[in-house]
Backbone as a printed PyTorch tensor [residue, N CA C, xyz], in Angstrom:
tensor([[[ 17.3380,  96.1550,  18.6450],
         [ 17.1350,  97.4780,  19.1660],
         [ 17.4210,  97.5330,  20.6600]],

        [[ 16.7340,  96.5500,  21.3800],
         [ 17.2980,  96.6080,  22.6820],
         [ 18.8130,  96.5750,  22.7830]],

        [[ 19.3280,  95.5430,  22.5230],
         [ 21.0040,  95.7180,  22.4950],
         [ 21.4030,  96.9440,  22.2810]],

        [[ 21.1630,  97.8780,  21.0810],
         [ 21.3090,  99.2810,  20.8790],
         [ 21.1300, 100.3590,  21.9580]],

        [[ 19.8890, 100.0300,  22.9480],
         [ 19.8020, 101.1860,  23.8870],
         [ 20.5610, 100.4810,  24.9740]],

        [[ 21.0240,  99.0560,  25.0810],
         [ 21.7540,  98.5810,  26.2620],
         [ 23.4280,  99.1850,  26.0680]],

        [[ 23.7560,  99.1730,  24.5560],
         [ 25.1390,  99.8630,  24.0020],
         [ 25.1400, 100.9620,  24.7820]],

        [[ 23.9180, 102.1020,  24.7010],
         [ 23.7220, 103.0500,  24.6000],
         [ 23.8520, 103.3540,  26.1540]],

        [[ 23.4350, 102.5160,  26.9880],
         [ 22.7360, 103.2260,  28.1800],
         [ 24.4340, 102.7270,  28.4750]],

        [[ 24.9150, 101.4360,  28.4640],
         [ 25.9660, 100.9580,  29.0430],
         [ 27.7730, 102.0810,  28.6820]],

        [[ 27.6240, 102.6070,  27.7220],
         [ 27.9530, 103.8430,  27.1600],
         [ 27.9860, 105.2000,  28.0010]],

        [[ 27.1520, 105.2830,  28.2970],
         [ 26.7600, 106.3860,  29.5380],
         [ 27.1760, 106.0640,  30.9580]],

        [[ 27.1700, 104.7250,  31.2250],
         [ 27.5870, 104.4920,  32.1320],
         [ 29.0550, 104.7270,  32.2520]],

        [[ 29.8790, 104.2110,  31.5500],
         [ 31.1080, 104.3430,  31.2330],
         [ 31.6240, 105.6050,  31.4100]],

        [[ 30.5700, 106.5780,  30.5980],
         [ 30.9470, 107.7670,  30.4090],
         [ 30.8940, 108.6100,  31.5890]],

        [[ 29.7060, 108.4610,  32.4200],
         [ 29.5710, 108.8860,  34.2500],
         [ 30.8960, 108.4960,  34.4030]],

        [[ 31.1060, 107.3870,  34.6620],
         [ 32.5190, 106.7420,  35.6700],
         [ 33.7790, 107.4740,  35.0970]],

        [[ 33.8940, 107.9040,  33.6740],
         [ 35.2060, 108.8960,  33.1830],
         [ 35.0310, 110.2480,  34.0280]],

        [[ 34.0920, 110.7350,  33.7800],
         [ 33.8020, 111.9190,  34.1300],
         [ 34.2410, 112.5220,  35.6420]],

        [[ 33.6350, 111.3900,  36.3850],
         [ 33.7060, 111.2410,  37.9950],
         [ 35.2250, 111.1460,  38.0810]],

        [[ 35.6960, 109.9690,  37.2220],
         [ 36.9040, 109.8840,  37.8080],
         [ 38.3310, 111.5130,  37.1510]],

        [[ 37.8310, 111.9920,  35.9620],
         [ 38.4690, 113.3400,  35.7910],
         [ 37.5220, 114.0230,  36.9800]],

        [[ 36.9560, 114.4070,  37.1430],
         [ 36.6110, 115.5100,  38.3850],
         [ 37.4720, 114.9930,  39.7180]],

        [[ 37.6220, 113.8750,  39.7480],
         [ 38.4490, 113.3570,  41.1260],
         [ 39.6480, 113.4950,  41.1760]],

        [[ 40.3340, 113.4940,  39.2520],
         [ 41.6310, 113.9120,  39.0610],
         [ 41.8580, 115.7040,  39.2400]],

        [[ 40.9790, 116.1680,  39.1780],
         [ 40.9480, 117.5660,  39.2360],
         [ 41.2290, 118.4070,  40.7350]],

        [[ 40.0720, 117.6970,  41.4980],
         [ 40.0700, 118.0600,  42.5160],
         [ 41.3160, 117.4230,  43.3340]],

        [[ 41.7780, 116.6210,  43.4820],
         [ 43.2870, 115.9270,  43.6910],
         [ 44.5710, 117.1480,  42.9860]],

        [[ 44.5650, 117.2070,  42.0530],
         [ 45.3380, 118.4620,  41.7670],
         [ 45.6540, 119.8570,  42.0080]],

        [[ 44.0430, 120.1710,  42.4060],
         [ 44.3590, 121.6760,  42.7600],
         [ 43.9730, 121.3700,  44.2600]],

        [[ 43.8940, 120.5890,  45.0290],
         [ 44.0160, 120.5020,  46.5300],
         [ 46.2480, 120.4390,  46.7240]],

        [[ 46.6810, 119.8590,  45.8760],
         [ 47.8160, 119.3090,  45.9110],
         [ 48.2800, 120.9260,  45.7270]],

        [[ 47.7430, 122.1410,  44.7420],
         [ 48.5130, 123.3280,  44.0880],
         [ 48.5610, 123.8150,  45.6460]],

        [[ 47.2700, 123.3170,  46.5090],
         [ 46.7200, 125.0870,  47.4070],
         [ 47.7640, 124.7070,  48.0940]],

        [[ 47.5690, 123.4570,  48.7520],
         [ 49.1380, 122.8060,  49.8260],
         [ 50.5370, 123.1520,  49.4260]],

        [[ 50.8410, 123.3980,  47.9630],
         [ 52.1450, 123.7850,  47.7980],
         [ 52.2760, 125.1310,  47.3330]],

        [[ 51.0670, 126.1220,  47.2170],
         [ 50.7340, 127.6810,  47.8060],
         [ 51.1220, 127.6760,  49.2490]],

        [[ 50.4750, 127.3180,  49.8590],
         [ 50.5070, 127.3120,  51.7210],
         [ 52.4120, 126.7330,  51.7130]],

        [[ 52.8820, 125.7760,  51.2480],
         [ 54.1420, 125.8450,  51.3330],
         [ 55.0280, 126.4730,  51.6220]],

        [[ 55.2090, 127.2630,  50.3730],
         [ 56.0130, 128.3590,  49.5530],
         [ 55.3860, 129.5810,  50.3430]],

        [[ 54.2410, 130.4450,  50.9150],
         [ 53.4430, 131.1810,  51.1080],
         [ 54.7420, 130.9270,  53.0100]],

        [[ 54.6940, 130.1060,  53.9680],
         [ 55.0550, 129.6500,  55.0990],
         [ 56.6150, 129.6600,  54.9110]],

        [[ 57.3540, 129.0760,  53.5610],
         [ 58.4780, 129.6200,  53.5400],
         [ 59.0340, 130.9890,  53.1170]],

        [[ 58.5590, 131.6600,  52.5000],
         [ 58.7990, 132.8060,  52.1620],
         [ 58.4540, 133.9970,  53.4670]],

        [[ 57.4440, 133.4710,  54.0630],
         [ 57.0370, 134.0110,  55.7090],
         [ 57.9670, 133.8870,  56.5660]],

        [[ 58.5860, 132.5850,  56.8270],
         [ 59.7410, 132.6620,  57.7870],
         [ 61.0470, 133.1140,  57.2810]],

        [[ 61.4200, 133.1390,  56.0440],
         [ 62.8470, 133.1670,  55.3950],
         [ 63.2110, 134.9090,  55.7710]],

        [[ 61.7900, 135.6470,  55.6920],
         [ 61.2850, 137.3300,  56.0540],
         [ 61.5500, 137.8580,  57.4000]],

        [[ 61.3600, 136.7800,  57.9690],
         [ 60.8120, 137.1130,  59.6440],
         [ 62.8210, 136.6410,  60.2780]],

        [[ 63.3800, 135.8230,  59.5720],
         [ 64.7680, 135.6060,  60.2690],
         [ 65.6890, 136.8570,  59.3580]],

        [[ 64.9960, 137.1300,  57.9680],
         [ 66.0880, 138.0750,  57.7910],
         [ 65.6120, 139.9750,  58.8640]],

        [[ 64.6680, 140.0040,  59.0780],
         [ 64.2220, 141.2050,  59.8590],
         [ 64.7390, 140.9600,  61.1610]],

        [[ 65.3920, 139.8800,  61.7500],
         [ 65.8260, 139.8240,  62.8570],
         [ 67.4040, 139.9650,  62.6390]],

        [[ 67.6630, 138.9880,  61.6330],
         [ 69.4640, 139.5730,  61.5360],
         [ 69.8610, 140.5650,  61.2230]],

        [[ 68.8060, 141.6990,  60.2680],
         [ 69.1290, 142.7100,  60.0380],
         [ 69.1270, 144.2940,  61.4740]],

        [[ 69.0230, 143.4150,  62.8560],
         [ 69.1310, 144.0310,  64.1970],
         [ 70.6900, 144.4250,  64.4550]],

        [[ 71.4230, 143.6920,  63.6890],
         [ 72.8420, 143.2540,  64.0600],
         [ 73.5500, 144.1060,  62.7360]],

        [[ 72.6800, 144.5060,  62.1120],
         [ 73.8560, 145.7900,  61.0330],
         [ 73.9570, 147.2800,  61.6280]],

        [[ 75.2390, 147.3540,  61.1970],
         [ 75.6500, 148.1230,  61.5610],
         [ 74.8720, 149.6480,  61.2520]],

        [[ 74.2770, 150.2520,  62.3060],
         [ 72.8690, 151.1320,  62.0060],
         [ 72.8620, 152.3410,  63.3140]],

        [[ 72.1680, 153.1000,  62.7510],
         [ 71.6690, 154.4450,  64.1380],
         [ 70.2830, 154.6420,  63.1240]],

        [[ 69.0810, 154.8160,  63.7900],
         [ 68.2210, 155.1720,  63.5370],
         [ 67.1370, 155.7720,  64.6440]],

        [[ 66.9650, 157.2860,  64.3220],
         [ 66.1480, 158.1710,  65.1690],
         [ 64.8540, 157.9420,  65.4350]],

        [[ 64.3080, 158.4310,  66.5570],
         [ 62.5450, 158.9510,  66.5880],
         [ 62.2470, 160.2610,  65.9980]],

        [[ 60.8810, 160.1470,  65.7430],
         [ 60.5080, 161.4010,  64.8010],
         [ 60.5240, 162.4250,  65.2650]],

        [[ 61.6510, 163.2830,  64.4410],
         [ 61.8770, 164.6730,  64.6720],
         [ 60.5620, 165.2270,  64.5220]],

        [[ 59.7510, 166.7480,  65.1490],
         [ 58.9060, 166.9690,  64.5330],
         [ 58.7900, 168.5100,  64.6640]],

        [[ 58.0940, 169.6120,  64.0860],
         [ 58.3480, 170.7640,  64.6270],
         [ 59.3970, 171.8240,  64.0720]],

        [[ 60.1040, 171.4560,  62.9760],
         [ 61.2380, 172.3500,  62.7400],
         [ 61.3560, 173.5940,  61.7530]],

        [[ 61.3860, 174.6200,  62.2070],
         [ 61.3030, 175.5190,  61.1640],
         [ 62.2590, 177.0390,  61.4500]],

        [[ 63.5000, 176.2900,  61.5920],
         [ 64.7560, 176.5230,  61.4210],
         [ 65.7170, 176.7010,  61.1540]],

        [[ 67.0870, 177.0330,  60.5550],
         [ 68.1100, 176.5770,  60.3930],
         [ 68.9410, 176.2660,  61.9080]],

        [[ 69.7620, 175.1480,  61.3140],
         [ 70.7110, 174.6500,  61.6330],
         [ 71.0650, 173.2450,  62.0760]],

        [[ 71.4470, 172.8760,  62.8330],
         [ 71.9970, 171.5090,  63.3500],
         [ 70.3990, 170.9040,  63.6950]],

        [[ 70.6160, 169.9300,  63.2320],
         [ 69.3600, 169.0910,  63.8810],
         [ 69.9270, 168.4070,  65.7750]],

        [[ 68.8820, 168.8160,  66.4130],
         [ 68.8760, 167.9490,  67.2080],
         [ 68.3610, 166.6200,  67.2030]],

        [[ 68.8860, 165.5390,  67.8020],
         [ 68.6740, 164.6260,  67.8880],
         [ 68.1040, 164.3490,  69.6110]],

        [[ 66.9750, 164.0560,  70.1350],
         [ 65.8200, 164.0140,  71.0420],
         [ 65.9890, 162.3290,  71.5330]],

        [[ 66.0790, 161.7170,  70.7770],
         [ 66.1800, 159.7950,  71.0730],
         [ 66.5290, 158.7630,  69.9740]],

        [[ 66.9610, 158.0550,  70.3160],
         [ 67.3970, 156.8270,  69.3460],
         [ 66.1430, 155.8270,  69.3230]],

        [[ 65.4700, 155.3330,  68.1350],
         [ 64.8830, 154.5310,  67.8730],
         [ 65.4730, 153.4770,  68.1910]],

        [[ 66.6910, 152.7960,  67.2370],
         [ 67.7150, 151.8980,  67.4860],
         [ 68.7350, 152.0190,  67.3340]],

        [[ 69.9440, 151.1680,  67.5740],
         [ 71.1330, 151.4000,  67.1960],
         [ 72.1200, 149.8730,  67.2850]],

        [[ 73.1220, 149.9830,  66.6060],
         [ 74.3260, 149.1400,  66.7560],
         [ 75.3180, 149.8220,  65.9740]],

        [[ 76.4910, 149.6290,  67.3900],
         [ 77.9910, 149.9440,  66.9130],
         [ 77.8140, 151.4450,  66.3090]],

        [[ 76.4920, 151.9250,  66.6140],
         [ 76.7580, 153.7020,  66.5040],
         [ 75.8340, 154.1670,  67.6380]],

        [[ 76.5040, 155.0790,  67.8300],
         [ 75.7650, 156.4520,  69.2170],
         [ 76.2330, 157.9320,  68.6440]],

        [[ 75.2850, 158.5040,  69.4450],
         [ 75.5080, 159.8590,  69.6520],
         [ 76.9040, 160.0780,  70.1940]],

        [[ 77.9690, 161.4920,  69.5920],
         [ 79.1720, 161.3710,  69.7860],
         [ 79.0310, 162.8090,  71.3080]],

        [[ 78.2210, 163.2440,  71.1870],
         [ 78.5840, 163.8540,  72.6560],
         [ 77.0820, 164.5180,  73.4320]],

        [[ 76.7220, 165.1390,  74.3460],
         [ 75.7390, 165.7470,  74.9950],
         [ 74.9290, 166.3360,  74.4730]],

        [[ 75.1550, 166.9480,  73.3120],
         [ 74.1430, 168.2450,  72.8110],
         [ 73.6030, 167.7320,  71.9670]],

        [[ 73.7790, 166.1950,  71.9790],
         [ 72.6160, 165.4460,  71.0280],
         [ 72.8160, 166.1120,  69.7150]],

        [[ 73.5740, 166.1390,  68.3370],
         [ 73.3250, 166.9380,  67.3890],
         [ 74.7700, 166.0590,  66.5500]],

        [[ 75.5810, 165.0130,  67.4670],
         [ 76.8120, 164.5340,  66.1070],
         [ 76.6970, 162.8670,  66.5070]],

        [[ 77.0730, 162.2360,  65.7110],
         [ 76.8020, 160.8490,  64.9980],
         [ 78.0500, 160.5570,  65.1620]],

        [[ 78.2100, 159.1800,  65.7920],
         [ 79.8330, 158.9820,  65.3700],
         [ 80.0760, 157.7090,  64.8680]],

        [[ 80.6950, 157.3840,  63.9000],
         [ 80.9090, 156.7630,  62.6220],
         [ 81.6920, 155.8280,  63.4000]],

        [[ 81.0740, 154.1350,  63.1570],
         [ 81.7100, 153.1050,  64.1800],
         [ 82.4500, 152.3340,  62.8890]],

        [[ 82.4780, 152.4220,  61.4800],
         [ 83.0250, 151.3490,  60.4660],
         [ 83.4180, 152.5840,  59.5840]],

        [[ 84.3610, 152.2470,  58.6960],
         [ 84.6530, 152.9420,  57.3560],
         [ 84.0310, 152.2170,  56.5000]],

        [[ 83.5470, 152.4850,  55.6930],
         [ 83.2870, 152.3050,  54.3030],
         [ 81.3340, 152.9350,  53.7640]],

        [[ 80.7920, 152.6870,  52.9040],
         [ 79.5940, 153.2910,  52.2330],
         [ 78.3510, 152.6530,  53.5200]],

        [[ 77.4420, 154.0790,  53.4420],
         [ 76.2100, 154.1110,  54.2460],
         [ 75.4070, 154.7790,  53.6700]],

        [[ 73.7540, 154.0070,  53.7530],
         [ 72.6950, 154.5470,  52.9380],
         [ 72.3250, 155.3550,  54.3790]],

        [[ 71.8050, 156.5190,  54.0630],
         [ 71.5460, 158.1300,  54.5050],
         [ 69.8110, 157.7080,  54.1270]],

        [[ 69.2900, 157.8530,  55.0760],
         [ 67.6080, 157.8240,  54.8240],
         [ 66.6560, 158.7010,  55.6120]],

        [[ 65.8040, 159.8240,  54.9870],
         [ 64.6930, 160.1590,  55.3790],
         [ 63.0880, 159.7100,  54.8220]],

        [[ 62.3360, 159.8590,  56.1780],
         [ 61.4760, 160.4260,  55.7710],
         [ 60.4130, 161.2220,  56.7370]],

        [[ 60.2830, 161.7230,  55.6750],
         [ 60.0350, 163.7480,  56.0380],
         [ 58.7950, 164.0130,  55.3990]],

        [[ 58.2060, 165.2140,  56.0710],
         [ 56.8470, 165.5570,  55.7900],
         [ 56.9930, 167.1420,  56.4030]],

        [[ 56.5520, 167.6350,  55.0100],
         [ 57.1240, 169.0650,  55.3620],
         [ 55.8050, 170.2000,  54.3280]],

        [[ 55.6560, 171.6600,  54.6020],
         [ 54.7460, 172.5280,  54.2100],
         [ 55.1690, 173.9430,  53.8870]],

        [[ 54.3560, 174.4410,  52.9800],
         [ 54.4780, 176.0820,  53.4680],
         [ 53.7180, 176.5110,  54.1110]],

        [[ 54.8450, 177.7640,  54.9430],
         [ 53.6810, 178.2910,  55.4810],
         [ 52.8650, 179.3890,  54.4620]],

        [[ 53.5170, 179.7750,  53.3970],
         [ 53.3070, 181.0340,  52.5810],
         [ 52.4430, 180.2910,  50.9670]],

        [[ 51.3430, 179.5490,  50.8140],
         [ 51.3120, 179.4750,  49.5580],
         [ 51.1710, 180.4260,  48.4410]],

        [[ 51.5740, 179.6550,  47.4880],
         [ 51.8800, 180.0850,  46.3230],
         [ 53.2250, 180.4090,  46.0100]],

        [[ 54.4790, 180.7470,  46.7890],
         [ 55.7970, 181.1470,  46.9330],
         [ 56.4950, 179.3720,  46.4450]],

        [[ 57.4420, 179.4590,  46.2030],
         [ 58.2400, 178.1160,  45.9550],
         [ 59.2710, 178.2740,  47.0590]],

        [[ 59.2790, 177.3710,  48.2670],
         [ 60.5370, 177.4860,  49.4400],
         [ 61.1190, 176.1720,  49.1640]],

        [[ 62.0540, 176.3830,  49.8840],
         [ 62.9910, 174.9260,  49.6010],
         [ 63.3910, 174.8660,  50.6680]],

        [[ 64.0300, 173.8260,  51.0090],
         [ 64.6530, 173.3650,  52.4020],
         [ 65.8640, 172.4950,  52.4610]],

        [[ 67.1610, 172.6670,  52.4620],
         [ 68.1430, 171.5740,  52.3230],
         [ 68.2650, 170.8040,  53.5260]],

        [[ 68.7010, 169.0470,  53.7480],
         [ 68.9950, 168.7050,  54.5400],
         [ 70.0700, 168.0140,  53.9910]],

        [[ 71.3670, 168.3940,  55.0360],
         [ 72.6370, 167.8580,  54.7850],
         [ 73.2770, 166.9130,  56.0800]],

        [[ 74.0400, 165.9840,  55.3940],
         [ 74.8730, 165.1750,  56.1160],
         [ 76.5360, 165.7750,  56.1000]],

        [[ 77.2430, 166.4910,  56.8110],
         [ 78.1510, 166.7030,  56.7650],
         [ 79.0960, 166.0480,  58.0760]],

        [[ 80.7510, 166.0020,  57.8160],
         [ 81.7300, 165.1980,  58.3190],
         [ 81.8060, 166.7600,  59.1560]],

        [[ 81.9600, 166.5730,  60.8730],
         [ 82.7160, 167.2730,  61.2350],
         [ 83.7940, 167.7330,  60.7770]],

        [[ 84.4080, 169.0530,  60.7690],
         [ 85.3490, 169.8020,  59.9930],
         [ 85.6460, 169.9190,  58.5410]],

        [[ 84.5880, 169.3390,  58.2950],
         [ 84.2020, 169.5520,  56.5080],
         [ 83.4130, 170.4570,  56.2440]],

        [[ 83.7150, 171.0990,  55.1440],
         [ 82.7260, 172.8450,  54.4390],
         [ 81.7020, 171.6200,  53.8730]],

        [[ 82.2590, 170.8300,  53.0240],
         [ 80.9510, 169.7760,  51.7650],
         [ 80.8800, 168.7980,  52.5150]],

        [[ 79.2610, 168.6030,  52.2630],
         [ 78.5330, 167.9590,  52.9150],
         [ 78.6360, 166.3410,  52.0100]],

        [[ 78.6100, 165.2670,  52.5860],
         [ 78.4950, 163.9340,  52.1920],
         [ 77.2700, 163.5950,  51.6310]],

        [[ 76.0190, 163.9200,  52.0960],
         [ 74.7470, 163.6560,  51.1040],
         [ 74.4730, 164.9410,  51.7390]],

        [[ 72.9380, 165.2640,  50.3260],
         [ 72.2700, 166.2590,  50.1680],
         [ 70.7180, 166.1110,  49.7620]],

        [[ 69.9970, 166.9580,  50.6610],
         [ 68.3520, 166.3710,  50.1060],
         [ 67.7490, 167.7840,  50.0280]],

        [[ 67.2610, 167.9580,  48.7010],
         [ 66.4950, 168.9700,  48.4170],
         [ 65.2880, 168.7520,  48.5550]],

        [[ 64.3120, 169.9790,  49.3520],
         [ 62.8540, 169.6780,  49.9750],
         [ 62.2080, 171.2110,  49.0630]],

        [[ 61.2910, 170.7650,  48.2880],
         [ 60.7270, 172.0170,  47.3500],
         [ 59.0650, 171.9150,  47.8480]],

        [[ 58.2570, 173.1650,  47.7320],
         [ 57.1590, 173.0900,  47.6910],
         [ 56.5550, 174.3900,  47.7570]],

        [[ 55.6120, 174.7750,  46.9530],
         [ 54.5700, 175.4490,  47.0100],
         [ 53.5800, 175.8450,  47.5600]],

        [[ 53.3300, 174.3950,  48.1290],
         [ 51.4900, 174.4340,  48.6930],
         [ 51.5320, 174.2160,  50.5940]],

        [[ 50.6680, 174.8010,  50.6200],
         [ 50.1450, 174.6020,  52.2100],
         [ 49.9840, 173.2460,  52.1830]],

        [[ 49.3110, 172.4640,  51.4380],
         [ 49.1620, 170.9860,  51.5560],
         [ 50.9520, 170.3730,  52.0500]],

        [[ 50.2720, 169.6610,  52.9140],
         [ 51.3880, 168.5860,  53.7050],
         [ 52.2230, 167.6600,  52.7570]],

        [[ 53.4070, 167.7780,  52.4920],
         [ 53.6740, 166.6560,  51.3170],
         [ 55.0570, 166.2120,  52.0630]],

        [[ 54.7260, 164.5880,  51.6720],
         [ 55.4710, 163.4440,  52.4760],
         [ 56.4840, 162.9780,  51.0480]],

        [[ 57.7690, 162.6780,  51.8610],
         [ 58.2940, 161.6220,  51.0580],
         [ 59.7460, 161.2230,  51.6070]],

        [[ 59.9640, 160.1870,  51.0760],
         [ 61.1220, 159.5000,  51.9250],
         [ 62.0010, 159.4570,  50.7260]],

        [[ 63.3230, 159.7610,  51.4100],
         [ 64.6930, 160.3220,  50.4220],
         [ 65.2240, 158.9420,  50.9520]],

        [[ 66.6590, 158.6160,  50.3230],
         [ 67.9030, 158.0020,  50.6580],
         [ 69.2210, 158.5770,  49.3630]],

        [[ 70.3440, 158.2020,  49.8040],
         [ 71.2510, 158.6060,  49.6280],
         [ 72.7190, 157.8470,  49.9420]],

        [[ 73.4760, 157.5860,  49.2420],
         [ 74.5690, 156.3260,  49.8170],
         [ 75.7350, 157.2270,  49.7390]],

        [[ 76.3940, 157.4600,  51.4590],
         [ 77.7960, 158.2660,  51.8330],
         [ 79.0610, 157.4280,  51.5820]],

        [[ 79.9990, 157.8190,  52.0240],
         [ 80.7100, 157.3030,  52.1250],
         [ 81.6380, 157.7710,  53.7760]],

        [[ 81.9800, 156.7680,  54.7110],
         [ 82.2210, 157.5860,  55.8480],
         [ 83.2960, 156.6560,  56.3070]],

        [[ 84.3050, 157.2840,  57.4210],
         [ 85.1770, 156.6840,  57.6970],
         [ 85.0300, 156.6300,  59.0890]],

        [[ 85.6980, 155.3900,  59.8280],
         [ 85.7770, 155.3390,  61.4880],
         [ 86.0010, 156.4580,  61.8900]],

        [[ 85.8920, 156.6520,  63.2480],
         [ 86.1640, 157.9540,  64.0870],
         [ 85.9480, 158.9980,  63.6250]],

        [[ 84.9010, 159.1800,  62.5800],
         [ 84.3640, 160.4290,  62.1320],
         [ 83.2040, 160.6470,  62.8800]],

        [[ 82.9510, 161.9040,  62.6310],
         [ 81.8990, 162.5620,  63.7420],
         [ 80.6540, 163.2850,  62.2790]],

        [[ 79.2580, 162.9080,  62.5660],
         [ 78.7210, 163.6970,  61.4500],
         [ 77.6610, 164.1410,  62.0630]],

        [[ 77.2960, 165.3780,  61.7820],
         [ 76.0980, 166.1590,  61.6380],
         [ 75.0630, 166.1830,  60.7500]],

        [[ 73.7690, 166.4690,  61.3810],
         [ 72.7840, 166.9860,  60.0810],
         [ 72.4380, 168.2220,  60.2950]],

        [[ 71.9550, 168.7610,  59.2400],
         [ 72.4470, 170.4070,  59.2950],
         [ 70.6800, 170.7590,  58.1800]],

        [[ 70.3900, 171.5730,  58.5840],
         [ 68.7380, 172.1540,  57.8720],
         [ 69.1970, 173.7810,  57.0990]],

        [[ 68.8130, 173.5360,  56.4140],
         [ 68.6070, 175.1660,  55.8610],
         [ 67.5850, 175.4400,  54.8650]],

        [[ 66.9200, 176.3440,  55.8430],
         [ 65.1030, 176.5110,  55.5330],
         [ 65.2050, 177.6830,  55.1300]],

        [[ 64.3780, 178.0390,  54.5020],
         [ 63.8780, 179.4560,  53.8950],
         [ 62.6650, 179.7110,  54.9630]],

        [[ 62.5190, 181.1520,  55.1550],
         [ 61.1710, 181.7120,  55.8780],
         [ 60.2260, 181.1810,  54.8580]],

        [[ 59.3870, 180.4310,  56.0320],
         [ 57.6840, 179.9330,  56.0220],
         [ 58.3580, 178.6760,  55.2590]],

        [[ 59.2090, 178.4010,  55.1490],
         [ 59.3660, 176.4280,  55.2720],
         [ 59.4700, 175.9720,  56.4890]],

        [[ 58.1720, 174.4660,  56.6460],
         [ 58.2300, 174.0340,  57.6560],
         [ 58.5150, 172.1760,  57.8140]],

        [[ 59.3200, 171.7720,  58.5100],
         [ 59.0070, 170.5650,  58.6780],
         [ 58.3840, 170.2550,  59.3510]],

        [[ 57.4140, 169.2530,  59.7510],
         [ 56.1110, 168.7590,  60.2350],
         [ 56.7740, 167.8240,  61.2500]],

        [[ 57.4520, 166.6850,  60.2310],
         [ 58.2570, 165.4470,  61.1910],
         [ 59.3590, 164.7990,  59.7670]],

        [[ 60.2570, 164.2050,  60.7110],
         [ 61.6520, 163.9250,  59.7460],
         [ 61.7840, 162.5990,  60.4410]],

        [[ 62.3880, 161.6150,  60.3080],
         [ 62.7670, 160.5680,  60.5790],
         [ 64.5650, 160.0440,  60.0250]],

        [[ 64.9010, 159.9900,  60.5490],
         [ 66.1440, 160.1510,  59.8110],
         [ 66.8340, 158.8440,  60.2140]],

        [[ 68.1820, 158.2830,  59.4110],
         [ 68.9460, 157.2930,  59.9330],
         [ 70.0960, 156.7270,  59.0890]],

        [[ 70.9950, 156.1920,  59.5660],
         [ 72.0040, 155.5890,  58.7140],
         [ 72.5260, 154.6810,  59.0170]],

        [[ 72.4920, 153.3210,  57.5680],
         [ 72.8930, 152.2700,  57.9150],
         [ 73.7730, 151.6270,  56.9320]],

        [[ 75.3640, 150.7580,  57.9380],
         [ 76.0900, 150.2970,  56.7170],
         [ 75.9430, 149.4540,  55.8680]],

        [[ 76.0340, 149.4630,  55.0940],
         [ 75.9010, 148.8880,  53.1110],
         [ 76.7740, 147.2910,  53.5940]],

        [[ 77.7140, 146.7440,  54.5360],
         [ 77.9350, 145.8090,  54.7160],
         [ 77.6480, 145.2310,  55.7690]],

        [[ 76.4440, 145.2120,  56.2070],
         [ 76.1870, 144.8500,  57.3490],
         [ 76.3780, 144.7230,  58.6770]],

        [[ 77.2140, 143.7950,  59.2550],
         [ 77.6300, 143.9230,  60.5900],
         [ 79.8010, 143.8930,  60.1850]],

        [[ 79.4360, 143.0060,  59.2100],
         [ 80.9690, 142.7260,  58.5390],
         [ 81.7730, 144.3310,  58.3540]],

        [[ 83.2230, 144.2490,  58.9380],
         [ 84.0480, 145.2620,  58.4580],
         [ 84.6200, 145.0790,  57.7830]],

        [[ 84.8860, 145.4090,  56.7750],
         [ 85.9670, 145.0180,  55.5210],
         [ 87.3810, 145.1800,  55.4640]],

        [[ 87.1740, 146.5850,  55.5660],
         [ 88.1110, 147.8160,  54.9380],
         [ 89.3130, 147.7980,  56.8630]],

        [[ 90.7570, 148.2460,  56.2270],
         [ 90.5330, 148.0510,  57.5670],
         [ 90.9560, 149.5160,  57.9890]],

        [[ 90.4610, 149.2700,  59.1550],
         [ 89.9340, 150.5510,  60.2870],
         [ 91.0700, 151.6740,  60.4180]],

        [[ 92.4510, 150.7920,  60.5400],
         [ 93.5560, 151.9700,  60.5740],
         [ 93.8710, 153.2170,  60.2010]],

        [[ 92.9380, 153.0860,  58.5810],
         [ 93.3720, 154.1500,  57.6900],
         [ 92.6520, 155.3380,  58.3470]]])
C-alpha cells in the first residue's frame, strides 16, 4: 500500500512538472505572438507614414475650406491648402490650370442646408474645361431639411495639359453651402505618361 500512495504521490509529481512545463510552453508562445503583433503593427505604421509623404509629390491642387456660399456661379478660390505642378491660372482666383494630360479624381467635401424646409432644393457643382458648354464632372447636392448634411463626393475627369478649369455652383433659392473643400488629383501620380504634345 505504501508503494501505491508513493506511485501515487510520485505521479503527481510528474504531473505538476507537465503542467508547469505546458504553462511555460504557453506563455513562451503568446509572448512570441504579441512581439510579432508589435512587428507587423511597426511595419505597417511606417510602410503608411512613407507612403503619406510620397504621396506630397503627386501631381495635385487642393483648396482651404470654402465656406458661406449661397450663390450661383464660379467658385472662388480664397487659398491653396497644397499643391504640385498645379496653380491657380490667373488673378481672380476662380481657374485651375491643368499641369499633365491624362485622368484626375475630382473630390469634395461639402456640407450644405436649406434654408426653406420641407421644399426639395438641389445644388449642382460642376467641373468644367474653359471654353466648354459640358462640364467634365458633375455633383448633385439634394435636400430637404434645415438639418446640416455632410458628405464627400469624388469623381474621375479626364483633362488635358494647358487646359484651364473652373468650378461653377448652381443653387436654387434657400440652398446653402455651409463649407466645400474641394481638389484634384492625378490618377498617375507624379509620372507623365501620355505625351504632352497632343
Amino acid at each position: 500500500m505504501d508503494q501505491r500512495r508513493m506511485d501515487a504521490e510520485g505521479g503527481r509529481v510528474v504531473h505538476r512538472e507537465w503542467r508547469a512545463r505546458k504553462f511555460a510552453v504557453i506563455v513562451a508562445v503568446q509572448n512570441v505572438l504579441v512581439a510579432a503583433c508589435l512587428v507587423v503593427t511597426l511595419y505597417v505604421y511606417w510602410g503608411d507614414l512613407n507612403r503619406e509623404q510620397a504621396s506630397d509629390h503627386n501631381v495635385h491642387i487642393r483648396f482651404d475650406v470654402i465656406s458661406g456660399i449661397s450663390s450661383n456661379g464660379t467658385l472662388k478660390i480664397h487659398h491653396i491648402a497644397s499643391s504640385y505642378k498645379m496653380s491657380l491660372a490667373d488673378e481672380k482666383n476662380d481657374t485651375i490650370k491643368i499641369s499633365c494630360t491624362g485622368p484626375y479624381v475630382v473630390y469634395i467635401d461639402v456640407c450644405y442646408k436649406s434654408l426653406s424646409s420641407g421644399e426639395e432644393l438641389t445644388g449642382i457643382l460642376q467641373l468644367q474645361v474653359v471654353g466648354s458648354e459640358t462640364p467634365v464632372s458633375n455633383f448633385t447636392l439634394q435636400t430637404r431639411s434645415a438639418d446640416l448634411v455632410c458628405r464627400g463626393l469624388s469623381s474621375i475627369a479626364y483633362l488635358r495639359k494647358e487646359e484651364k478649369a473652373s468650378l461653377h455652383l448652381y443653387l436654387k433659392d434657400g440652398f446653402k453651402i455651409k463649407s466645400a473643400t474641394v481638389g484634384l488629383t492625378y490618377l498617375w501620380g507624379e509620372s507623365v505618361s501620355f505625351d504632352e504634345s497632343q
